[in-house]
C-alpha positions as CSV (number, residue, x, y, z in Angstrom):
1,X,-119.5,38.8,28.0
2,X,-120.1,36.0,25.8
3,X,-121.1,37.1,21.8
4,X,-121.6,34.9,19.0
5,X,-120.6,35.9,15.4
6,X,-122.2,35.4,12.4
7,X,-120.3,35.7,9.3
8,X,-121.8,35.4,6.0
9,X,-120.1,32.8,3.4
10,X,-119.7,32.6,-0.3
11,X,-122.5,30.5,-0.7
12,X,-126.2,31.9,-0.5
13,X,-127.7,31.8,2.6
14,X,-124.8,30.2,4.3
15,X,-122.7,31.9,7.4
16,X,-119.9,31.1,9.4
17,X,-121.0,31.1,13.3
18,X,-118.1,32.0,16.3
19,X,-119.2,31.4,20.0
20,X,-116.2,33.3,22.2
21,X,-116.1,35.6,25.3
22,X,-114.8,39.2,25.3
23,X,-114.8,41.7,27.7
24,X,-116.6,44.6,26.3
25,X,-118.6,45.9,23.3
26,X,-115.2,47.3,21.8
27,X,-113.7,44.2,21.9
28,X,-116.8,42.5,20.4
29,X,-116.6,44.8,17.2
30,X,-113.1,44.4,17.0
31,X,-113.4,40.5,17.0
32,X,-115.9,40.6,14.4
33,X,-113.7,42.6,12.2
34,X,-111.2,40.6,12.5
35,X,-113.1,37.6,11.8
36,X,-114.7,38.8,8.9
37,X,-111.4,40.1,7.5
38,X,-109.8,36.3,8.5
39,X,-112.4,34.4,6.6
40,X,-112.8,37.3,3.4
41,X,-109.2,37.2,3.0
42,X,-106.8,40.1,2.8
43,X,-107.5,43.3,1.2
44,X,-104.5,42.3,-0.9
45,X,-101.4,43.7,-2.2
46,X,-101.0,47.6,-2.5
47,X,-101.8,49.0,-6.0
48,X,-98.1,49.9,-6.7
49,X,-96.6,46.2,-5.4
50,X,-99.3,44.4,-7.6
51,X,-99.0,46.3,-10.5
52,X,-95.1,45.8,-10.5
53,X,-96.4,42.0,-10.0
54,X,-98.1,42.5,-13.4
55,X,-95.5,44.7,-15.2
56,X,-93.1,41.7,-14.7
57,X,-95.2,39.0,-15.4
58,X,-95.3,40.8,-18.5
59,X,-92.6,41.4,-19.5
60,X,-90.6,38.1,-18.4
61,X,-93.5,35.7,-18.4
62,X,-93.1,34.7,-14.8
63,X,-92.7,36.4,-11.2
64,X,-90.3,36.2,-8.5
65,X,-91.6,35.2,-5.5
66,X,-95.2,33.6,-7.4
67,X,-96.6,31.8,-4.6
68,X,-95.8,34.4,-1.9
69,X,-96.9,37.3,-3.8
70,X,-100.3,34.8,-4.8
71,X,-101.0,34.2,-1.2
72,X,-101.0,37.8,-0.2
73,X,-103.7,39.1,-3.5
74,X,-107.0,39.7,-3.2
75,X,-109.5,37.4,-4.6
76,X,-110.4,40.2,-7.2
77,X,-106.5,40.7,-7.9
78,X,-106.1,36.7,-8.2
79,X,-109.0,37.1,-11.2
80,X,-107.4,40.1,-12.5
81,X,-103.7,38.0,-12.7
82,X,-105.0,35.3,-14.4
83,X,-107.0,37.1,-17.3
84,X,-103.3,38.8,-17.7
85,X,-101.9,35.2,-18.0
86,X,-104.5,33.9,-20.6
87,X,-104.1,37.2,-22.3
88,X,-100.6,36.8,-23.2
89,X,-101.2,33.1,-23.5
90,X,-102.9,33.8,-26.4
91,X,-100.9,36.7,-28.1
92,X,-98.2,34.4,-27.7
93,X,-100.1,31.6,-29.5
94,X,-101.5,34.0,-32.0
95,X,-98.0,35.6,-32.5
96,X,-96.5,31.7,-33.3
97,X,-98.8,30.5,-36.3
């Protein structure tokens, strides 16, 4: 059986389209899913491993395993991170005058 997908983008009106063949309705939805969760990205790290992610950040100013950990987040918890590092950006340039 041949489906096409259509995925919406970021920008408006925009969508991704995937021409493929799969055997059966299952396997449709499944593809889609997986599609959609390919081009949306990952749901991210788990609550307890990102906020240990943050905690060190925090307290040593840097994070083992950065670019790793940075692949792996979630758009939302790549926005969250880099409020953190502007936030203690500027306590630390507020604490130096």
């Amino acid at each position: 059986m041949k489906v096409t997908y259509r995925i919406p983008a970021k920008a408006q009106y925009g969508y991704i389209e995937l021409d493929t063949e799969v055997e059966g309705i299952e396997d449709a939805l499944a593809g889609y899913e997986d599609a959609v969760r390919a081009y949306q990205g990952s749901d991210g790290l788990p609550t307890p491993e990102f906020n240990a992610t943050i905690d060190e950040y925090m307290n040593t100013g840097h994070v083992l395993g950065g670019l790793e950990l940075w692949g792996r987040m979630s758009d939302n918890q790549k926005f969250c991170f880099q409020e953190v590092k502007k936030s203690m950006k500027r306590l630390e340039a507020k604490n130096n005058k």
